[in-house]
Structure formats: C-alpha cells, structure tokens
BAZA-901410 format. One line per field, with one value per residue (C-alpha): residue number from 0; chain; x, y, z. Coordinates in nm, 2 decimals, always signed. Layout:
<rs>
num c(NUM / ...)
chaine c(A / ...)
u c(X / ...)
v c(Y / ...)
w c(Z / ...)
</rs>
This chain:
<rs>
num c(0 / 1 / 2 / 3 / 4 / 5 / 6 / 7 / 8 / 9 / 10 / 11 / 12 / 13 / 14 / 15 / 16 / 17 / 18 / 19 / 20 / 21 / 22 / 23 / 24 / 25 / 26 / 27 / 28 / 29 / 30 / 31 / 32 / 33 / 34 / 35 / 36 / 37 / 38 / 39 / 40 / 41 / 42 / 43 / 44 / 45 / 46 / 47 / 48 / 49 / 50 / 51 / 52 / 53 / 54 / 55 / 56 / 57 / 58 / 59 / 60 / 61 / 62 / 63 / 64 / 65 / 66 / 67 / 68 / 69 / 70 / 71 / 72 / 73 / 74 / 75 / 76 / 77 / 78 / 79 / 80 / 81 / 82 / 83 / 84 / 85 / 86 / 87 / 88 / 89 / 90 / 91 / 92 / 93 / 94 / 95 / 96 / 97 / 98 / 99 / 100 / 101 / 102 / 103 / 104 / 105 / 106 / 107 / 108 / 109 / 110 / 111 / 112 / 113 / 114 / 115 / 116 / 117 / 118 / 119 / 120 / 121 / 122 / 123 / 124 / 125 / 126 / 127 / 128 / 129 / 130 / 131 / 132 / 133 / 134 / 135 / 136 / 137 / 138 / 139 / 140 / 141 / 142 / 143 / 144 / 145 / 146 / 147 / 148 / 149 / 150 / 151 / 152 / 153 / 154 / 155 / 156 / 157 / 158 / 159 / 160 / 161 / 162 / 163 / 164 / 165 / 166 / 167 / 168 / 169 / 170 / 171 / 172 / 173 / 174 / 175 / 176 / 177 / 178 / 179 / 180 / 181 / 182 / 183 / 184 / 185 / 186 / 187 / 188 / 189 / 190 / 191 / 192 / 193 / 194 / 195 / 196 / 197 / 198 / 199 / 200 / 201 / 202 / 203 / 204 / 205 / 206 / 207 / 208 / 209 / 210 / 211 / 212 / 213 / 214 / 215 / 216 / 217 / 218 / 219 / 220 / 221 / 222 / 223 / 224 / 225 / 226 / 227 / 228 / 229 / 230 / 231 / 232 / 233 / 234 / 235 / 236 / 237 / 238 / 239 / 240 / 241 / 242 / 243 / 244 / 245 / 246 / 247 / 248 / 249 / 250)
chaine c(A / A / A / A / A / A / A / A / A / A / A / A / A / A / A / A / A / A / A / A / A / A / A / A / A / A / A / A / A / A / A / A / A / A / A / A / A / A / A / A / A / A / A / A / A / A / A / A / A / A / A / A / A / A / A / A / A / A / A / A / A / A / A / A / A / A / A / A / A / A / A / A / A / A / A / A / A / A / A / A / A / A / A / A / A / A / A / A / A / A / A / A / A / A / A / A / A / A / A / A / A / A / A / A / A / A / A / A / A / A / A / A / A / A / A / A / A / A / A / A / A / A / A / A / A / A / A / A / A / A / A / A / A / A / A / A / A / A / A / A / A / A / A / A / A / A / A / A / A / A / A / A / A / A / A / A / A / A / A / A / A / A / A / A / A / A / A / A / A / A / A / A / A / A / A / A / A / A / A / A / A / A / A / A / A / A / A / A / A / A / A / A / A / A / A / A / A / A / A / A / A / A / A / A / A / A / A / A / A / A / A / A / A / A / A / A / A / A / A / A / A / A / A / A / A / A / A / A / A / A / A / A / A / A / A / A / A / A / A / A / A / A / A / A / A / A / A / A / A / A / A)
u c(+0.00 / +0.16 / +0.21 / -0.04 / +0.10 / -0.12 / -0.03 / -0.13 / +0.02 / -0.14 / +0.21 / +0.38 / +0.65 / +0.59 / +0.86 / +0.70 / +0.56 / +0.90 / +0.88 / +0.67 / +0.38 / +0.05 / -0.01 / -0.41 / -0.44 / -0.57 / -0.71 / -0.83 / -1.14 / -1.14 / -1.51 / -1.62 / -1.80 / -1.58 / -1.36 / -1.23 / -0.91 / -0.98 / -0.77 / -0.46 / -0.54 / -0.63 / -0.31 / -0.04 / -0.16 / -0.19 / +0.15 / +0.29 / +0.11 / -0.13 / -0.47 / -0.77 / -1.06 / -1.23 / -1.54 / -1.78 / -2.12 / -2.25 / -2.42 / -2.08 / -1.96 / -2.18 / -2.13 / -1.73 / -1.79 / -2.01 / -1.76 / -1.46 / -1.26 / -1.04 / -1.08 / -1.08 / -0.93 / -1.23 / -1.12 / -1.38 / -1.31 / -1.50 / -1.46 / -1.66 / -1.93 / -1.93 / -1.57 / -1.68 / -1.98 / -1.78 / -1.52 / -1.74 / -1.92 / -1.58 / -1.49 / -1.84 / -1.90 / -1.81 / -1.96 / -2.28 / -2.36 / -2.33 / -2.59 / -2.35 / -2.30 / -2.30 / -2.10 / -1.79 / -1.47 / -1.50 / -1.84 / -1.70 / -1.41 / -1.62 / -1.88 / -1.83 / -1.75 / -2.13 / -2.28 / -2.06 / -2.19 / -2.57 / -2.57 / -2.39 / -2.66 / -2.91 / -2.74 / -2.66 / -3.00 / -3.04 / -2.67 / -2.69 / -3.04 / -2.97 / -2.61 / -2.45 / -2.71 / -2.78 / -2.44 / -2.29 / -2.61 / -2.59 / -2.19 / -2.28 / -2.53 / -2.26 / -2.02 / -2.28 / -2.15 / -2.34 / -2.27 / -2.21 / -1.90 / -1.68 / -1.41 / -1.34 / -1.00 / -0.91 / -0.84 / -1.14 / -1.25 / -1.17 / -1.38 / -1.38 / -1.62 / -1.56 / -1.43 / -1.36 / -1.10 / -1.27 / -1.09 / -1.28 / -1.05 / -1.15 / -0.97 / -0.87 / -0.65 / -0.53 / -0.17 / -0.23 / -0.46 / -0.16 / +0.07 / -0.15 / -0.30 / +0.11 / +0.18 / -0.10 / +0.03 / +0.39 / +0.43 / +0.32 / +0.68 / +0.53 / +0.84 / +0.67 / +0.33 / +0.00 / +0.10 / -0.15 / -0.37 / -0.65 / -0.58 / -0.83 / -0.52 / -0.36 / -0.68 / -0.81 / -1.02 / -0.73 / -0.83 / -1.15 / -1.22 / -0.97 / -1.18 / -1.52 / -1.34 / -1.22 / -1.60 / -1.85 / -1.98 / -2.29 / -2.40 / -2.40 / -2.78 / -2.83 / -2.49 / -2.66 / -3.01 / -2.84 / -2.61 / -2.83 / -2.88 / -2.57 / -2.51 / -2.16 / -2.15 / -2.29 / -2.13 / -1.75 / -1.70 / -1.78 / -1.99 / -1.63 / -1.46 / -1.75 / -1.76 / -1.37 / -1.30 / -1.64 / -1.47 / -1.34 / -1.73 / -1.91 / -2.00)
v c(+0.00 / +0.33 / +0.56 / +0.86 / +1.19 / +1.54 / +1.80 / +2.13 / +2.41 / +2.40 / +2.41 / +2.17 / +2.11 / +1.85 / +1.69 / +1.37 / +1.35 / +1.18 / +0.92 / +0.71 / +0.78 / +0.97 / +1.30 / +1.37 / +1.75 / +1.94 / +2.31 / +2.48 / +2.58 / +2.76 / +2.79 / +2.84 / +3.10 / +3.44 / +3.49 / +3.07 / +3.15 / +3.13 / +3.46 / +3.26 / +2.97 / +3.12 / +3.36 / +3.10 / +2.87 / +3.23 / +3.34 / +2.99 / +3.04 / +2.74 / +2.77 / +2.87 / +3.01 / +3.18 / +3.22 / +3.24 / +3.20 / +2.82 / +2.96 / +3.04 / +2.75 / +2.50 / +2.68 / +2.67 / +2.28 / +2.18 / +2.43 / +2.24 / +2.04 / +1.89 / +1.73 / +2.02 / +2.01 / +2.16 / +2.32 / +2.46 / +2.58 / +2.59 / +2.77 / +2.81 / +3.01 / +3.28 / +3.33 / +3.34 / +3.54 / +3.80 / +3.84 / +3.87 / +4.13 / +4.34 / +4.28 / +4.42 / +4.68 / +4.96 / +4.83 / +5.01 / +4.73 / +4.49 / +4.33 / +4.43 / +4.78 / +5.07 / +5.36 / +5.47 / +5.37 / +5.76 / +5.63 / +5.28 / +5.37 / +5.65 / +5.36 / +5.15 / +4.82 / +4.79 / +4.95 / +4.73 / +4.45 / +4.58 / +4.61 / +4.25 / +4.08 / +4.29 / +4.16 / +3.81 / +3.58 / +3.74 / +3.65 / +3.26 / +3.24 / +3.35 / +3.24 / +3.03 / +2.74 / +2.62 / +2.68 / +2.30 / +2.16 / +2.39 / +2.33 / +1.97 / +1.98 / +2.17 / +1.89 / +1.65 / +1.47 / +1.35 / +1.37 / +0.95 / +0.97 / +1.25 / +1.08 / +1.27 / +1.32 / +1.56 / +1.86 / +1.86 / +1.56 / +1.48 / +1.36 / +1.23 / +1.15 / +1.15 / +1.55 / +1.63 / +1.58 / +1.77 / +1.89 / +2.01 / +2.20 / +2.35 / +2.70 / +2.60 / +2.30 / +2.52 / +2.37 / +2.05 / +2.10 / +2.24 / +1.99 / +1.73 / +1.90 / +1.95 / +1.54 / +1.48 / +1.69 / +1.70 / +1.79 / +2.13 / +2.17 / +2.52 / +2.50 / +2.76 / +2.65 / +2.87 / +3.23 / +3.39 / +3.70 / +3.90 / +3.88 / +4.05 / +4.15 / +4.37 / +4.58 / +4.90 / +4.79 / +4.57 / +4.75 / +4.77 / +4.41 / +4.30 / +4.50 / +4.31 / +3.96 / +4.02 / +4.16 / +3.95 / +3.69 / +3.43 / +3.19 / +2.79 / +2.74 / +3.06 / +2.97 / +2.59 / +2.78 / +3.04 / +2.76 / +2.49 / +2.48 / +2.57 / +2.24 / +2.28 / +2.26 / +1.99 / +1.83 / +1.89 / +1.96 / +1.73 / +1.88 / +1.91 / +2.06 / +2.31 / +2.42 / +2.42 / +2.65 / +2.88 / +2.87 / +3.22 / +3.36 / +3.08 / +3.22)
w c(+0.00 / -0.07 / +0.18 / +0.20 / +0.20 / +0.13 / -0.15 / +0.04 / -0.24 / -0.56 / -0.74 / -0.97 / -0.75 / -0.40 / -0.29 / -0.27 / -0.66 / -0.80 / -0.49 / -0.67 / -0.38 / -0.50 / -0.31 / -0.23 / -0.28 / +0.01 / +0.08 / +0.38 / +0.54 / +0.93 / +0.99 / +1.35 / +1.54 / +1.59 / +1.89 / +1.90 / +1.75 / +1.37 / +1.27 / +1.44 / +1.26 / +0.92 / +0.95 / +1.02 / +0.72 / +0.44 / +0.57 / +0.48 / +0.15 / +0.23 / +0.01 / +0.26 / +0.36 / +0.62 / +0.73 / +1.07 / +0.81 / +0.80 / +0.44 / +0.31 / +0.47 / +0.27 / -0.05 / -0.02 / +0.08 / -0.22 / -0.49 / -0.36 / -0.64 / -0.38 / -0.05 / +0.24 / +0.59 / +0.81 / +1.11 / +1.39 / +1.74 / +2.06 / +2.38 / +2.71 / +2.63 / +2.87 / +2.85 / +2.41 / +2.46 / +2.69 / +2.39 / +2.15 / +2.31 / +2.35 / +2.01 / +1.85 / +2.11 / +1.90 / +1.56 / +1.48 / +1.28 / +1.57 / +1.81 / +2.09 / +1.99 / +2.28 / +2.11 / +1.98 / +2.16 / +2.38 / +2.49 / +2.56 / +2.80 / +2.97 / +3.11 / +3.45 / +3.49 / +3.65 / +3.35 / +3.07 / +3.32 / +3.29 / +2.93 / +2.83 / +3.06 / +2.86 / +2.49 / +2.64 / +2.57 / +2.23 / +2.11 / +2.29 / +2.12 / +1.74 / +1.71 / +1.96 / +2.11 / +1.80 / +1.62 / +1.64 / +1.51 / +1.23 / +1.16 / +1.18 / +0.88 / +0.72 / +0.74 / +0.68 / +0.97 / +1.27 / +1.68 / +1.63 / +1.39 / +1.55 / +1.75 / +2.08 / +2.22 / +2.50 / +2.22 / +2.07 / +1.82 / +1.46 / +1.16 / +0.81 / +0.54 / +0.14 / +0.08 / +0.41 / +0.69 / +1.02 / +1.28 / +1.63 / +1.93 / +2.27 / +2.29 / +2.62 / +2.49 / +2.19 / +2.23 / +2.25 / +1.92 / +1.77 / +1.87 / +1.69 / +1.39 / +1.26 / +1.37 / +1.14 / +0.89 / +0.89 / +0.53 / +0.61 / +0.80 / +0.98 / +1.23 / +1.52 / +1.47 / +1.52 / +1.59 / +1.80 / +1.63 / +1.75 / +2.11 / +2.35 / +2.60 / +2.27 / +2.17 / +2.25 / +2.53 / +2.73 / +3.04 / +3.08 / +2.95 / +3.18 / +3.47 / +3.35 / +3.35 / +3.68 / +3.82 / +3.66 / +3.87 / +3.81 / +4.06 / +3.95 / +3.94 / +3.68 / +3.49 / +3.40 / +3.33 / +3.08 / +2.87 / +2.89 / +2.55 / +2.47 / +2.22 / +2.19 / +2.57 / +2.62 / +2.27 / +2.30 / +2.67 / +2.93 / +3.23 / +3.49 / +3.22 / +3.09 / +3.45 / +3.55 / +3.30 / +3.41 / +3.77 / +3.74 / +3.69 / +3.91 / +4.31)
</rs>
C-alpha cells in the first residue's frame, strides 16, 4: 500500500511526486463561530502560502464545501461560552452594525464596569439564542457529519467523510490542538506552529475588558439555566470541564 501523503500548495512542484507515492491535494477551510481562534489559525496557514478560507457564516460554509474540487481540511473551534460570549461582546461593542454595539470607543471607556456589566446581561439571551445554542447543530449539517461519527479526544475531536477531513479543538486545549494537527500533517513543516492574532489583551479595550473579566460573577444554578442549551457545551466539553474552566465567573 503506498504511503499517504497530502499536496497542500497548488504548485507543480511537491517533494514527494518523483517518490513514486501519489499526493491527495488538500485546501483549507477555518469555519467556527468568531472569537475561537480562527484569525490565528487562518493567519499561520496564508502566511505559509497554504490555500484557505475563512469564514464564521454556515451559508458560506456550505457553498465553499459543495464548490470544492479537492478534499478540504475543516477546522472549527469551541470555547466556554461565557468566557466566548464575553469576547465577543468586547470585540463588537463599538460596531454600529453589531448586536453588541453601545458607542464609539470615547463612549465605551467612559462607562463603569457595573454598566458594561448591565448592558452584556441585557445583549446576552439574544446573542446565545440567534447564534450560539444552535451553532454545532448547524456546523454539523454543514459537514454532513453526525454527533455519532466525530471521535473525541481531549483537544477537541476529529472527523472524516468523502471530501472532508474535520478537525474540532476547545480554545482552552489550543496547544495540545496544535501539537496534533502538525503530527497529522507533517508535510506542512510550519516549524513555530499557530501564531497567536486577534488577542483581546492587545486591543483597544485591554483594560476595561480585563476589569469586566475580573467583576462579573454568576452563581451555578443561573450559569446551567443560561447555557443549557448551549449544544456545543454539552457536545465537546464534558460537564467538569465546561464548568472548570467557568470557575473564574461561578459564586
């Protein structure tokens, strides 16, 4: 049996085609919900001139799937989704376009902690409702994969079906993901691995999002109502984990 090896370039030149062993050409496709660490993902593979695409829209999604003319590696990420929905909000909050919006970045850093605290309870439900509870059921269709065939691990899980190699990580295990996804693929030889973009520490509002992480506190009982039907949640994560790595919010 020969040896299978991936063609990730779409060049002539591989360094396996004179080996005698047949390369199966591969692109790229980083489709997750925002704020999961898709623009370190999608970032390392375009700077090492890898062929991808990006997108947080499951309509896109499916339409990059079904136009494909060669097997794609699909790779979603998760994260707990308070610690998500918190970053999310940060990130929008000055986009006028944005669920999340409250002003321009003046109006932003001139509010308390309390009132940033007031208004992302207010925003919360709607966000969790629209976009994120039903978001793995959605990505799943996508894939045309179902809950049954995705093999866990502690990362995340993988996948595989006819055009598509599927790759699922927690945020919170983003090195071990890393770690694994380049041992799969070692004919990609990116020597440092992901390089981390679009970090919430390095943006405008480092302080006070720092402040709300530090303040905002939700008791156990109302944590389980509010992400109940958080699919993902209860999906990727296993209840210990889901709720060690809410310990920082929980009373």
């Amino acid at each position: 049996m020969k040896k299978r090896i991936f063609q990730f370039l779409k060049t002539p030149e591989y360094r396996g085609k004179d080996s005698g062993e047949s390369a199966e050409e591969m692109n790229f496709l980083i489709y997750q919900m925002g704020k999961v660490g898709s623009k370190t993902i999608y970032h390392t593979l375009l700077d090492s001139k890898f062929v991808s695409y990006h997108t947080h829209s499951h309509a896109e999604a499916r339409r990059i799937i079904s136009n494909a003319e060669c097997k794609l590696v699909v790779i979603t990420g998760f994260r707990e989704p308070l610690a998500r929905t918190i970053s999310a909000f940060f990130h929008n909050i000055d986009n006028q376009q944005s669920h999340w919006f409250l002003g321009d970045k003046a109006d932003v850093l001139n509010l308390s902690t309390s009132e940033l605290i007031d208004a992302f309870n207010q925003k919360m439900i709607p966000h969790l409702e629209s976009v994120v509870n039903p978001w793995f059921e959605n990505f799943l269709e996508s894939v045309g994969v179902d809950r049954t065939q995705l093999r866990d691990n502690d990362w995340g899980f993988t996948a595989a079906s006819k055009k598509l190699e599927i790759f699922g990580y927690k945020l919170e295990r983003f090195d071990d993901f890393g770690a694994a996804f380049f041992n799969y693929f070692p004919e990609m030889e990116i020597q440092d691995g992901f390089k981390k973009r679009n970090i919430g520490s390095e943006k405008w509002y480092a302080s006070i999002y720092r402040n709300f992480v530090a303040s905002y506190k939700i008791d156990e009982e109302s944590y389980d109502r509010i992400f109940k039907d958080t699919s993902y949640s209860n999906n990727v994560y296993s209840r210990s984990e889901i709720k060690r790595y809410a310990s920082k919010f929980l009373l």
